[in-house]
C-alpha atoms as one frame of an Amber mdcrd trajectory, in Angstrom:
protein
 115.022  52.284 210.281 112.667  52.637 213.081 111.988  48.958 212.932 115.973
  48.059 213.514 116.009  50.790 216.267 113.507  48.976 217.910 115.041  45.808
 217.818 118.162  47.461 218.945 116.974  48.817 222.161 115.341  45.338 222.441
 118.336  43.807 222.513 119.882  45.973 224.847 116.865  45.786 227.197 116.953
  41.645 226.796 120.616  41.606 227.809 120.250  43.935 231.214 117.406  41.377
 232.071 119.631  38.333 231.669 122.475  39.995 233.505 119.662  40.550 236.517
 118.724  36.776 235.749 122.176  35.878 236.267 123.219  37.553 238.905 120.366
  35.130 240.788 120.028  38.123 243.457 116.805  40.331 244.435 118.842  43.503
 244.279 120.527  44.695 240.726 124.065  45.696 240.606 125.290  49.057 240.398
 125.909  48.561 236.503 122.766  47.296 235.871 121.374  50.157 237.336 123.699
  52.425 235.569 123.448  50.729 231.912 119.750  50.732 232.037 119.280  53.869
 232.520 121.457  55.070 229.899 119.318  52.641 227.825 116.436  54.924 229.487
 117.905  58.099 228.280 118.688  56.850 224.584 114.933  56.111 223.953 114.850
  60.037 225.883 112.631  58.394 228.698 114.847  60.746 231.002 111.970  60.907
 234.017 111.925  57.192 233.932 116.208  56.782 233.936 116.206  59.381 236.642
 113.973  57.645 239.119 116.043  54.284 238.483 119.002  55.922 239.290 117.577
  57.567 242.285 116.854  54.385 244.035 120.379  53.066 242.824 121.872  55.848
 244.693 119.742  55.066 247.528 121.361  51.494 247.618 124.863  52.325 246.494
 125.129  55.483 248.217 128.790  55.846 248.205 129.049  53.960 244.586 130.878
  57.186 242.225 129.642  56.500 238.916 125.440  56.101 240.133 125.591  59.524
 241.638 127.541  60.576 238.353 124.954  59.550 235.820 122.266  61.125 238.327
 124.166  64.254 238.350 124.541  64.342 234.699 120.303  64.131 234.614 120.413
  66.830 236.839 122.512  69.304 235.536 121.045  68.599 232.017 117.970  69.805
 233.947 119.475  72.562 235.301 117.960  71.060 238.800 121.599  72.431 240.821
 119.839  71.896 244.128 120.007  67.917 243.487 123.261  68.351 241.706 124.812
  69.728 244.697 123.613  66.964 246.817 125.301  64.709 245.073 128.809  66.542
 244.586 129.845  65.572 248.737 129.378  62.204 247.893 131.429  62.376 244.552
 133.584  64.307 246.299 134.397  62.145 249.132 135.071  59.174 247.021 136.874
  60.550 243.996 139.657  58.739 242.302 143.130  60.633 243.551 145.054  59.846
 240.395 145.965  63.215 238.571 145.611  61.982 235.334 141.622  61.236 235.940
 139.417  62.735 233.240 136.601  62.459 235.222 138.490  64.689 237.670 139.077
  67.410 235.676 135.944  66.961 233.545 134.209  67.326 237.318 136.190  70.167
 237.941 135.486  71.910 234.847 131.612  71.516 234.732 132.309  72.824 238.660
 133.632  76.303 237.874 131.435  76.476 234.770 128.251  76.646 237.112 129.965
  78.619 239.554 130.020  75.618 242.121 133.584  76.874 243.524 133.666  75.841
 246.855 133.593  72.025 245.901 136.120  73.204 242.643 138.321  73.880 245.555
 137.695  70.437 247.182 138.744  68.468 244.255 141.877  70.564 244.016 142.889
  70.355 247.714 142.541  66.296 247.102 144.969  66.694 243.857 147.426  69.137
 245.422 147.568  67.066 248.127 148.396  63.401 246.064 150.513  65.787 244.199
 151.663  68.826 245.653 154.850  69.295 243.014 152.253  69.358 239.964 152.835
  72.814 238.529 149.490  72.619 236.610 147.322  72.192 239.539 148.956  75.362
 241.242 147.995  76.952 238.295 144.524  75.531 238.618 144.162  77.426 241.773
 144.726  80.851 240.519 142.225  80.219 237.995 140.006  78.811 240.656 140.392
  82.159 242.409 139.811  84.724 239.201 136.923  82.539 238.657 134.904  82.834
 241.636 136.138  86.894 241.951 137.704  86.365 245.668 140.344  88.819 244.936
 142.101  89.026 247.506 142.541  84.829 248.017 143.272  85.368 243.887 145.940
  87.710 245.232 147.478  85.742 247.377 147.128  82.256 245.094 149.403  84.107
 242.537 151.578  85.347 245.147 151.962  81.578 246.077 152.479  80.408 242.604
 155.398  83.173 241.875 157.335  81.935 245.251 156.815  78.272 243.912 157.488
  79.064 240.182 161.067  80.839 241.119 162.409  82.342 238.245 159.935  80.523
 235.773 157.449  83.228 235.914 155.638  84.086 232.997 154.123  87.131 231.811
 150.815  86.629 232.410 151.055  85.669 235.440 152.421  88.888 236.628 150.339
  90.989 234.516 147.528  89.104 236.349 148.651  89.696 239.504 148.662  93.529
 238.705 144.818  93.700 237.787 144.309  92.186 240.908 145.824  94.519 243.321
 144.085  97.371 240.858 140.469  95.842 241.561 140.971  95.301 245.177 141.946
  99.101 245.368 146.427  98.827 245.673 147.263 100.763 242.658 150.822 102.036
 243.480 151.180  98.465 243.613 149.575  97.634 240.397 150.992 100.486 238.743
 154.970  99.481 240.041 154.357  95.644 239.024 152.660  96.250 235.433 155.441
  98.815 235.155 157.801  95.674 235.844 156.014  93.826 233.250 156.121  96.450
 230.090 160.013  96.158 231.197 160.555  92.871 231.466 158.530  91.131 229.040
 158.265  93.819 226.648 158.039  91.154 223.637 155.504  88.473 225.493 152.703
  91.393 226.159 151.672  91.378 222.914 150.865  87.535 222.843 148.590  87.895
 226.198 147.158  91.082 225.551 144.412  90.350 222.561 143.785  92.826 220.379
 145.943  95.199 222.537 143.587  94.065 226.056 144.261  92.107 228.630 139.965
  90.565 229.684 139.345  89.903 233.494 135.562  89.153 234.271 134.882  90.786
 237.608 131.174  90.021 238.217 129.225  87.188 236.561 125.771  85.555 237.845
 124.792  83.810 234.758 123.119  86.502 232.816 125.208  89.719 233.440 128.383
  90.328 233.527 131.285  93.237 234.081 134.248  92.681 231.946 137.437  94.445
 232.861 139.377  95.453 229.657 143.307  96.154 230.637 145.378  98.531 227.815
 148.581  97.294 226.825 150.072 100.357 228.261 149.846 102.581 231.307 146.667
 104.782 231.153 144.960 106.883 233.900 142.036 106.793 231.622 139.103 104.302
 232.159 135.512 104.289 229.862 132.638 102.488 232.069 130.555 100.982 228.891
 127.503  99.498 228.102 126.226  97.328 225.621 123.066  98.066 223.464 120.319
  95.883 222.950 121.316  94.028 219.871 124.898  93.216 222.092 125.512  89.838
 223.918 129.231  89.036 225.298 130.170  87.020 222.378 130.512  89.901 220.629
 133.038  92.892 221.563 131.678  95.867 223.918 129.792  98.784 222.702 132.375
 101.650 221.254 135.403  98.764 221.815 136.947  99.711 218.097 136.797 103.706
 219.131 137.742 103.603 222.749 140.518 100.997 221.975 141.840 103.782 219.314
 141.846 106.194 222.687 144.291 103.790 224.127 142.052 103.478 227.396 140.571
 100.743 230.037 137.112  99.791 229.752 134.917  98.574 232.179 131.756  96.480
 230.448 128.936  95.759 231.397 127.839  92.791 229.002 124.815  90.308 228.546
 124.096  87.091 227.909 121.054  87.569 225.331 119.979  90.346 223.871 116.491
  89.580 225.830 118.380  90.607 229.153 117.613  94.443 230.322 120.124  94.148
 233.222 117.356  93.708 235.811 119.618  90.798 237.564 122.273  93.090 238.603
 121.407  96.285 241.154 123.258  99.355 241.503 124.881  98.197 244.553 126.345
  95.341 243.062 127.783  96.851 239.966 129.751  99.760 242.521 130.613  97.096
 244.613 131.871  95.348 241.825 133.706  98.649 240.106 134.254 101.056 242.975
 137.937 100.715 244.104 138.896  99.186 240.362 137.561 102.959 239.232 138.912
 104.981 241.798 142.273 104.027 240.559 141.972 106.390 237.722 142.060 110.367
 237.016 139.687 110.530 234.293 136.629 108.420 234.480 133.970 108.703 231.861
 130.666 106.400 231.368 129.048 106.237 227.317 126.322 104.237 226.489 122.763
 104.180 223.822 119.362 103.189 224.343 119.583 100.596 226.835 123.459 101.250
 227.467 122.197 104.587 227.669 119.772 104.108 230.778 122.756 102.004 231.874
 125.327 104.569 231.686 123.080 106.902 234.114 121.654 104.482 236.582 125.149
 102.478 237.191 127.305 104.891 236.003 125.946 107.554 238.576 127.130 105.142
 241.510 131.024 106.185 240.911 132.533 109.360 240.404 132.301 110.099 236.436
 131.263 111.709 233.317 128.559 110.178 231.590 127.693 110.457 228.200 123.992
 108.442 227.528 122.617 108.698 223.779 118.856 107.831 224.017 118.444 106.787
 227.216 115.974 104.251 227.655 114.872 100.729 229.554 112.683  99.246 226.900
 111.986  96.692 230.319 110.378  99.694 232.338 106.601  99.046 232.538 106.033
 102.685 232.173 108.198 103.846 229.333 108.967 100.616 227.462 108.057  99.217
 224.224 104.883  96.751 224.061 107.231  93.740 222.917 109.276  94.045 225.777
 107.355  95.321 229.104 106.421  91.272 229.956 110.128  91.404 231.426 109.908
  91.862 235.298 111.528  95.012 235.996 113.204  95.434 239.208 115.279  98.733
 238.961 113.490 101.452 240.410 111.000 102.741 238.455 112.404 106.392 238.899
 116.168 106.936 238.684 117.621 107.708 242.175 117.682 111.700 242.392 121.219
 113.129 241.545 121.957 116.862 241.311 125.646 116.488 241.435 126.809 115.174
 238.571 125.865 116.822 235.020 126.092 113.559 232.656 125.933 114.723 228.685
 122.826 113.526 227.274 121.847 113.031 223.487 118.523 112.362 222.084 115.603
 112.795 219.354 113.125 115.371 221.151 110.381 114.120 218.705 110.872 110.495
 219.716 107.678 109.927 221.685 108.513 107.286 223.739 112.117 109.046 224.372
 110.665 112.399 225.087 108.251 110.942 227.400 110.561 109.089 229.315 113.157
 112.102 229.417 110.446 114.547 231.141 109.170 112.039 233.369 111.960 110.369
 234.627 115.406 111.429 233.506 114.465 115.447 233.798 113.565 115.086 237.098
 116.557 112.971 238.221 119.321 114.605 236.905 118.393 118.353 237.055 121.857
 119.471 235.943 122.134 117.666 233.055 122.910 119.371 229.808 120.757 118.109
 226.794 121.802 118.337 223.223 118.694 117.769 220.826 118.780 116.408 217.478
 115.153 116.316 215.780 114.025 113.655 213.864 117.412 111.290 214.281 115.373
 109.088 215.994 115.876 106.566 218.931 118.873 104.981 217.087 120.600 108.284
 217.423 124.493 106.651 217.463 123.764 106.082 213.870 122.521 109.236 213.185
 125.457 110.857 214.660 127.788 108.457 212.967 126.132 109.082 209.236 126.793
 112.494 209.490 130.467 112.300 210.514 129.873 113.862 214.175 130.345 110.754
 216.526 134.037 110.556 216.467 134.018 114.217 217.085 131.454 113.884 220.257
 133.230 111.143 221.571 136.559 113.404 221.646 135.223 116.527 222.897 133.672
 114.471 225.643 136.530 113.158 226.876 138.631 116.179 226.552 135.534 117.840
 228.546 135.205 120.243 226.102 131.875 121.823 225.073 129.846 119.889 222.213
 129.386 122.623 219.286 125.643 123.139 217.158 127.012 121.214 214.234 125.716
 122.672 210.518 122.306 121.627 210.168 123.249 120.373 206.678 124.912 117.741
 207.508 121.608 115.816 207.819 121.052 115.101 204.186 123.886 112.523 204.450
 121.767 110.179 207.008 119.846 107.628 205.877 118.164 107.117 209.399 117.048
 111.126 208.940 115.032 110.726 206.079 113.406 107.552 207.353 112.685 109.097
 210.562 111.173 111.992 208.845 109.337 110.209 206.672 107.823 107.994 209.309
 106.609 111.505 210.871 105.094 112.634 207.308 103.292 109.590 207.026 101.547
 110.140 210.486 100.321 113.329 209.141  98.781 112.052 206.132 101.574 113.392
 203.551 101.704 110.162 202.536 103.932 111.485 198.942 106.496 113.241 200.749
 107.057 110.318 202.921 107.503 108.033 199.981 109.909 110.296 198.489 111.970
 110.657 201.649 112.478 106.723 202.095 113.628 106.962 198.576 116.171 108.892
 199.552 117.209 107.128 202.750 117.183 104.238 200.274 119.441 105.833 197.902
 121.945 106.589 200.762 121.931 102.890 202.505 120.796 100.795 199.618 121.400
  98.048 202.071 119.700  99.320 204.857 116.295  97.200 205.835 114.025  99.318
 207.038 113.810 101.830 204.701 112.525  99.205 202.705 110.007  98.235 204.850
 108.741 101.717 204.879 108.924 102.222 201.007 106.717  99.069 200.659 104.141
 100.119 203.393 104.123 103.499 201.809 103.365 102.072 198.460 100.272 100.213
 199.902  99.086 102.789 201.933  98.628 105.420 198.730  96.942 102.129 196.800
 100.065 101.385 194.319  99.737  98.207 195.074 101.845  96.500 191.983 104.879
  98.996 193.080 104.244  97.757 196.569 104.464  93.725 195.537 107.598  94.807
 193.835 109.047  96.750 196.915 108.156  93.652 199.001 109.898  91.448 196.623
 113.089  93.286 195.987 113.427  93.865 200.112 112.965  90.447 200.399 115.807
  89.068 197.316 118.181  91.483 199.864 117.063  90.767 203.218 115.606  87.168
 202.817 115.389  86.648 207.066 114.038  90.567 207.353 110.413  89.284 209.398
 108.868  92.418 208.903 109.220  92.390 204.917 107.637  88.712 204.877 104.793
  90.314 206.772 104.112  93.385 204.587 103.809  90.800 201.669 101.594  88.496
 203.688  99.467  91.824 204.389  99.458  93.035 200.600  97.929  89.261 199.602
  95.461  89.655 202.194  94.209  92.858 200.720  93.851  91.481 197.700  91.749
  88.445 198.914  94.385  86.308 197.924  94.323  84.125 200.522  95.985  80.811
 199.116  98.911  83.264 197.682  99.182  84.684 201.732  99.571  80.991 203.101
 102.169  80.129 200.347 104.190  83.071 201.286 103.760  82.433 205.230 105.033
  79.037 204.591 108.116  80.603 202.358 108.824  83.065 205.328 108.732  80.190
 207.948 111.656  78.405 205.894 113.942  81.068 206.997 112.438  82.439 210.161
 110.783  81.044 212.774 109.223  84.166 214.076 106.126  83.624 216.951 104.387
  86.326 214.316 104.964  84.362 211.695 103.828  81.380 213.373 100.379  83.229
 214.275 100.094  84.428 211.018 100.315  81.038 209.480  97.254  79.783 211.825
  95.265  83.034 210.923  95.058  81.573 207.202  94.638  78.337 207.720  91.545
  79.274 209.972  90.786  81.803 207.004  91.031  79.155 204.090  89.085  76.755
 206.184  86.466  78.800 206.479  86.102  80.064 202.796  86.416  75.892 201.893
  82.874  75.582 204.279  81.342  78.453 202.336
C-alpha cells in the first residue's frame, strides 16, 4: 500500500513537472501552482503548499482560485488575520452568477467565523446582479440576526415584509417581534406577536421547537446568550445558566422545568465544558440582556455550581431574583479546584459589593471548598442574602434536592416569592448523594465501617450511580479487604467501563499487591476506552517500574 501511494504521488508530481516543461516559460501557471500544492497538502506537507501558494498569490494577485486555496490553509489554521487579507481580493473578483457554489460556500464559511462585514459584500454583489431573488433578501435578515445588529436586523425584516407583500410567513413576523423586544420596543413586540398567535395560529407550532422560538443574542466563539421565546405571551423571563458538565449542544440548565412554567429563558451557554465564562464580562452580558429583560414583570435568575456563581455575578447586573445552588467558579485561583485553577481567570476575584438585592442561596455548609468560598467572598458581597443550609448534600446539591422530592417545590416557591419551608429532615434517607457525602466525611475521621456501610446504602438507592462505587472500592482497600475491593473494582468497572477513576482504583489495588505486570495490563485495558492524561501517566509510571525490577 505505501509502496503504490508512493508511486501515486510520483506520478502526480512527474506530470506538474512536464506541464512546467511544456509550458517552455520561467514562471508556472496559476494551475500549476494551485495543483501542486494540493499535491503538497495530500502528502500533509501543508507549510511547504502554503509557501507555494504564497508566492503564487504574489504573481497572480488578482487570480480567485490561488487566494482560495491559500485561504483554505489559513482558515484550517485558524490564522484569520491572513484569511482576511485575502477575502478583498476574493471579494473584488468574485463570479456574479447566483447560482455559484463557491459564492455561497464563501458566504457561509463568512458568517460561520463571524466575518460579517465582507458576508455583506458578497450579498450587496448578488442583490445587485439580482435584486428580484427572494432568497438573497432572505439572506440578509439572516445576515443581520447573525452578526446581532438589531436594529439593521429590524429594519432588514421590515424590508423583506414590504417586498414579500402578502407572502409573509410566520416566522418571519415572529422574528421581527423578538427583535423589537431585544432592542427594548415591547408594546411593539407584544402587538405584532399578538398578530402572529392570531394569524398563524396553526404555523407556530412548526417554528417554535419544542414550544421555543431560539435567537442567539451574543456569541464570541466560546460563550454564548441564547434567547428562548414561549409559544405564548408571558411576562415571565428565567435568566439561566448552565453547569459545568453543559455545552450548547445540549438544552439549558432547568429547560424541561422552566419550559413546564410556560416562561422565556435567557441562557447563558458554553462551548466546552472546559469554559468558566471568563470570555464574557459583566458588562457585556447586561449589555447584551438589559432592555430584552426589562421587558418583563417578573424576572428571576437560577443557576448550580458554576451556573450558580453565574447566576450572582451576571445575574446581579439586571433587576432580578436570583436563586444560586452552590455557588462556585471552580476557575477562581483562590477558591477553585486543583484540576481547574490553570484557567486564567479574569472576573474579579471578589464579587462586586451588592446590598440591594437579596438573591436565595442554597448550599452544603460542610462543603469545604463551598463554605470557604461563601464566607470569603459571597458573605461579604451580598450581605442581604438569605441562606438555606443543607448538611452533608454536598456540592452537587441540585441532586440532593431533586432525590428527596424538594426541587420542584423550591423552584415554585421561588418564583411565586414565597418563603422556602425547613423540609422534614427525613427525607434524607431517600438520597443517594447523602449517604455518599456522609460517608466521605466518616471516612476522614477514621470510621472507616460506618463509611462502608453508608456507600452501601447510597449504592442500594442508585445502583447505577458511579461514584458510590468508587467509594465502596476505596473503602474496601483502605480497611485491608482487599479481595472484596478487586471485586468492587471489577463490578464498577462491568457497569461503568469509561468511569477513569474505577480503572485507577484497580491500577492502585495491583500496585499494593506488587503486582506490577497485572497494573500495566490493566492500564493498557483502561487506555482502550479512555484516553485520560492520568491514565496516560500512569501507564509510563509502570513501564519505568517494570524496567527497573527487569535491571534488578
Amino acid at each position: 500500500m505505501f509502496i503504490s501511494t508512493q508511486n501515486e504521488n510520483k506520478d502526480a508530481i512527474t506530470q506538474i513537472a512536464e506541464n512546467i516543461l511544456a509550458q517552455n516559460e520561467a514562471v508556472p501557471s496559476k494551475s500549476i501552482y494551485i495543483d501542486f500544492a494540493k499535491q503538497l497538502k495530500r502528502d500533509n506537507k501543508v507549510a511547504q503548499a502554503k509557501k507555494l501558494l504564497e508566492e503564487g498569490s504574489k504573481i497572480y494577485p488578482l487570480n480567485l482560485s490561488v487566494h482560495t486555496e491559500l485561504m483554505k490553509i489559513y482558515a484550517r489554521q485558524k490564522n484569520w488575520s491572513d484569511v482576511a487579507k485575502h477575502l478583498p481580493r476574493i471579494l473584488v473578483n468574485i463570479s456574479r452568477k447566483t447560482d455559484s457554489t463557491l459564492t455561497y460556500k464563501l458566504y457561509k464559511y463568512l458568517i460561520n467565523n463571524r466575518h460579517y462585514s465582507e458576508a455583506g459584500e458578497i450579498l450587496e454583489l448578488l442583490v445587485k446582479e439580482n435584486p428580484a431573488d427572494e432568497t438573497l433578501h432572505y439572506k440578509y435578515v439572516e445576515l443581520a440576526f447573525a452578526s446581532k445588529n438589531w436594529p439593521i436586523a429590524i429594519q432588514r425584516v421590515e424590508e423583506l415584509v414590504q417586498f414579500l407583500g402578502e407572502k409573509v410567513p410566520a416566522s418571519v413576523l415572529v422574528d421581527l417581534s423578538i427583535a423589537y423586544q431585544i432592542v427594548g420596543e415591547h408594546e411593539k413586540a407584544r402587538s405584532l406577536f399578538a398578530e402572529c398567535l392570531t394569524k398563524y395560529v396553526d404555523e407556530l407550532p412548526e417554528i417554535f421547537v419544542d414550544g421555543y422560538r431560539k435567537v442567539t443574542l451574543f456569541d464570541n466563539g466560546e460563550s454564548r446568550i441564547e434567547f428562548y421565546k414561549f409559544i405564548e405571551p408571558t411576562n415571565t423571563v428565567f435568566a439561566t445558566f448552565d453547569s459545568i458538565d453543559k455545552t450548547w449542544e445540549r438544552t439549558p440548565f432547568a429547560f424541561n422545568l422552566l419550559k413546564k412554567k410556560r416562561v422565556d429563558l435567557i441562557s447563558l451557554r458554553r462551548r466546552t465544558t472546559k469554559n468558566y465564562h471568563q470570555d464574557i464580562s459583566r458588562e457585556e452580558y447586561y449589555e447584551t440582556v438589559a432592555k430584552l429583560a426589562a421587558g418583563y414583570d417578573k424576572k428571576f435568575a437560577y443557576g448550580t455550581s458554576l451556573g450558580g456563581y453565574s447566576a450572582l455575578y451576571f445575574g446581579s447586573t439586571i433587576d432580578c431574583n436570583i436563586l444560586a445552588l452552590s455557588p462556585r467558579n471552580s476557575a477562581h485561583p483562590n477558591h477553585g479546584t486543583k484540576m481547574r485553577v490553570e484557567t486564567v481567570f479574569q472576573h474579579e476575584l471578589q464579587h462586586p459589593y451588592n446590598p440591594r438585592i437579596t438573591p436565595t442561596i442554597i448550599y452544603d455548609p460542610k462543603d469545604a471548598i463551598d463554605s470557604k468560598y461563601m464566607k470569603k467572598v459571597i458573605k461579604k458581597a451580598y450581605p442581604n442574602a438569605k441562606y438555606i443550609y443543607y448538611p452533608y448534600a454536598g456540592h452537587r446539591i441540585s441532586i440532593y434536592l431533586s432525590q428527596i422530592g424538594v426541587l420542584k417545590d423550591i423552584v415554585k416557591r421561588f418564583m411565586a416569592e414565597q418563603p422556602i419551608p425547613n423540609y422534614e429532615r427525613t427525607l434524607r434517607s431517600k438520597s443517594t448523594e447523602y449517604h455518599r457525602i456522609l460517608a466521605i466525611h466518616c471516612s476522614k475521621t477514621n470510621k472507616k465501617n460506618w463509611a462502608l456501610q453508608l456507600a452501601e446504602e447510597s449504592i442500594r438507592l442508585s445502583p447505577t450511580y458511579d461514584r458510590p462505587r468508587l467509594l465502596k472500592g476505596e473503602l474496601l482497600r483502605d480497611l485491608g479487604r482487599m479481595d472484596e475491593a478487586f471485586e468492587a473494582a471489577y463490578e464498577g468497572l462491568e457497569l461503568f467501563p469509561k468511569y477513569t477513576r474505577l480503572h485507577l482504583l484497580l491500577i492502585s489495588l495491583f500496585e499494593q499487591q506488587n503486582q506490577w505486570k497485572e497494573a500495566l495490563e490493566a492500564v493498557n485495558k483502561a487506555l482502550e476506552v479512555s484516553k485520560s492524561p492520568k491514565l496516560k501517566e500512569k501507564r509510563e509510571e509502570l513501564l519505568a517500574k517494570v524496567e527497573m525490577l527487569a535491571t534488578e
